[in-house]
C-alpha positions, 0 to 999 in steps of 0.5 A: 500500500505504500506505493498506492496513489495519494489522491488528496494531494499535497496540502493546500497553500491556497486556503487558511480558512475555507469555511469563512468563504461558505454561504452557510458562514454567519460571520462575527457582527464586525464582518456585516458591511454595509447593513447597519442601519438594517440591523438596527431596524430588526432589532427594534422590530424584535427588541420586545421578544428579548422582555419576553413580550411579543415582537413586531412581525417584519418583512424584509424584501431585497435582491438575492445576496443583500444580505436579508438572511445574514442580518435575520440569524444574526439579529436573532442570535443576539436577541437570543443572547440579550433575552438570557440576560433578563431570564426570557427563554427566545427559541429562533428557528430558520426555514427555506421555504424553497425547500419547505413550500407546502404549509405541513412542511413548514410547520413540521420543520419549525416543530423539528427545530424547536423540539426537545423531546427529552423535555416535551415528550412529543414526538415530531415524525417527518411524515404520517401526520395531518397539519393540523396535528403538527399545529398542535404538536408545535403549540405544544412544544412552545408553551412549554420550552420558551417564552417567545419564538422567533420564525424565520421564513426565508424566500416567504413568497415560496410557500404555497399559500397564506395559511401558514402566515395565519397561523402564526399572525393569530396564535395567541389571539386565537388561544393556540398559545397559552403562556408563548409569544410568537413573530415571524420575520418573513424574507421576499426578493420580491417587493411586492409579495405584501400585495400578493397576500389576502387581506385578512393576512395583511390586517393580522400580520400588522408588520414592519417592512424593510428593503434591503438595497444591492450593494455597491462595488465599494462595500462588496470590495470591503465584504471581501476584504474582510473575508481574505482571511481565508487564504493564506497570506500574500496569494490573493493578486491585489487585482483579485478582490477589486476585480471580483466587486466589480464584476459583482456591482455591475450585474447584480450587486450580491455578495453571496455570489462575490464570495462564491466566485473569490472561492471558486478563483482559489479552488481554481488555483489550487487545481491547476496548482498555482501558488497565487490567485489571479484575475483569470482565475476570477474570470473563470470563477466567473463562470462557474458561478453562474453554473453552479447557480443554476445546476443547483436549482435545475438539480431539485427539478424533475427530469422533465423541468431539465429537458424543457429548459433544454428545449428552450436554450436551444431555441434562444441559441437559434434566435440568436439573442439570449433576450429572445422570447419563445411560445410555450407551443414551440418550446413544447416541439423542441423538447418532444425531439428532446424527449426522443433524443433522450429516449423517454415519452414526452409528457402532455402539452398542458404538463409542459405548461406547468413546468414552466410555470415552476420553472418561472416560480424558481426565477430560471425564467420569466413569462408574460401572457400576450394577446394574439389579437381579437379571435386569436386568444392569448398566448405565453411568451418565455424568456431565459433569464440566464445566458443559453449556454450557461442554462445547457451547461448547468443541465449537463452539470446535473446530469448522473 
């Protein structure tokens, strides 16, 4: 076995510290650039909780990457911390609501999280039960653990209805909480998800609302800067950060995707066995990252989600412009030959309808009905919002 291949390599002299380059990372309160006027804002909305009275229910709305789920966890965790101090007990819990969409999943994941069944004695299975009992195993569990809960519902708009907002808005009014106090902070990229609620919802919610602007160049340039700890020192070219900000500010402003591409320039030296990182490392990070994005999100879709955003990038390809709309109705013949190609039946038109309607749901694209004119009806028209090829590359990337 001496002679055997090592495969991992030498030590890495890229990295010192990865995991400050993680999306997962919640970093120290002096490493949040740019958002302290945010974080004062959730602070006063949930300042109540840490008295053990109820706290205000927030909406934050913003881009992707503003910085709505950072300042969310942090804030929490110091309320936790300053409730301690004046013996209130402030359980927080977190949902993805992209992963958790249906209201059963999002109660059974908060009553997950905010368990101890050593100290309850319920039980919380992952399936077998109705709504309505994991309701009341949830009441349960919170009259008797804590004094306030804090539920963080992240991508909000994703949930398939307003029940669960309800639910949480009416508990103590409605005697489903006996000794507990509870407040939501619901996170939106989109700004105008409030109007999307019914009025019953709006008028029980009684919330605060906060928008979180893109960052600019300058503070994604200082997020990076005081995450450049994670390499070793002296690999990082000066041009790198400077050059990854720049990138970021001019499409998108988000600095999850900026870290994600500063980490993926360092990965990409490593590979190739460099011992600095450059800015053609940026520029190929650049690409990956959009890749990535993207494979993730088209990873938890259906086989048939993928053949469909295939049908639809070789169609732009061929208009020979990425802004270019497509008709459901020629999307659906591309991916019938898809479908052939890949030896599998196709699925019915109106199925084909569906899956761009989620697909539209997890922002790959964008769809607006037309009309065809008097007698004509109306039709749907979609739109990539990603490069073609980048959308190809990330259906490959997912492929077994």
């Amino acid at each position: 076995m001496s002679d055997s291949v090592d495969y991992f390599g030498s030590e890495t002299a890229i990295f010192r510290n990865k995991e400050l380059l993680q999306v997962s990372h919640l970093p120290d309160g002096d490493r949040i650039i740019g958002r302290q006027a945010e974080l004062e804002n959730l602070a006063t909305a949930i300042k109540p909780a840490t008295h053990g009275n109820t706290p205000n229910n927030v909406l934050v709305y913003g881009k992707t990457g503003t910085g709505k789920s950072l300042c969310a966890k942090f804030i929490t965790n110091q309320a936790i911390d300053r409730a301690d101090r004046n013996d209130v007990t402030i359980g927080v819990t977190y949902v993805d609501c992209l992963q958790d969409s249906t209201e059963t999943q999002v109660v059974q994941s908060i009553a997950h999280q905010l368990n101890d069944r050593d100290r309850t004695g319920v039980s919380i299975p992952h399936s077998g039960l109705s709504t309505a009992e994991y309701y009341r195993r949830l009441w349960q569990i919170t009259d008797a653990l804590y004094d306030v809960v804090l539920v963080i519902l992240d991508e909000v708009d994703k949930i398939e209805n307003d029940d669960v907002l309800m639910q949480f808005s009416r508990a103590v009014e409605s005697g489903k909480l006996e000794s507990s106090k509870v407040g939501v902070i619901g996170i939106s990229n989109k700004v105008r998800y409030k109007e999307s609620l019914n009025e019953r919802v709006k008028s029980s919610l009684c919330e605060r609302e906060y928008v979180f602007a893109p960052y600019d160049a300058t503070q994604i340039q200082e997020i990076l800067t005081s995450r450049s700890d994670a390499f070793h020192e002296g690999v990082l070219a000066e041009s790198v950060i400077p050059r990854v900000a720049a990138l970021s500010a001019r499409e998108h402003g988000d600095a999850r995707k900026a870290i994600d591409i500063l980490r993926f320039a360092g990965e990409i030296a490593e590979e190739e066995g460099m011992d600095a990182v450059t800015e053609d490392c940026v520029d190929q990070a650049h690409e990956r990252e959009e890749t990535s994005r993207l494979a993730e999100l088209i990873s938890k879709s259906p086989s048939h989600a993928k053949m469909v955003l295939e049908a639809m990038a070789f169609l732009v390809q061929q208009a020979d412009d990425s802004d270019a709309a497509v008709r459901t109705t020629e999307v659906y013949d591309v991916y019938q030959r898809v479908c052939a190609q890949e030896s599998s039946d196709p699925l019915k038109l109106r199925r084909v309808r569906d899956i761009l309607s989620e697909l539209e749901f997890l922002s790959i694209i964008d769809q607006e009905r037309k009309w065809a004119g008097k007698g004509k009806g109306n039709y749907m028209e979609n739109r990539l919002l990603d490069d073609p090829d980048v959308i190809l590359a990330a259906c490959a990337e997912t492929e077994v």
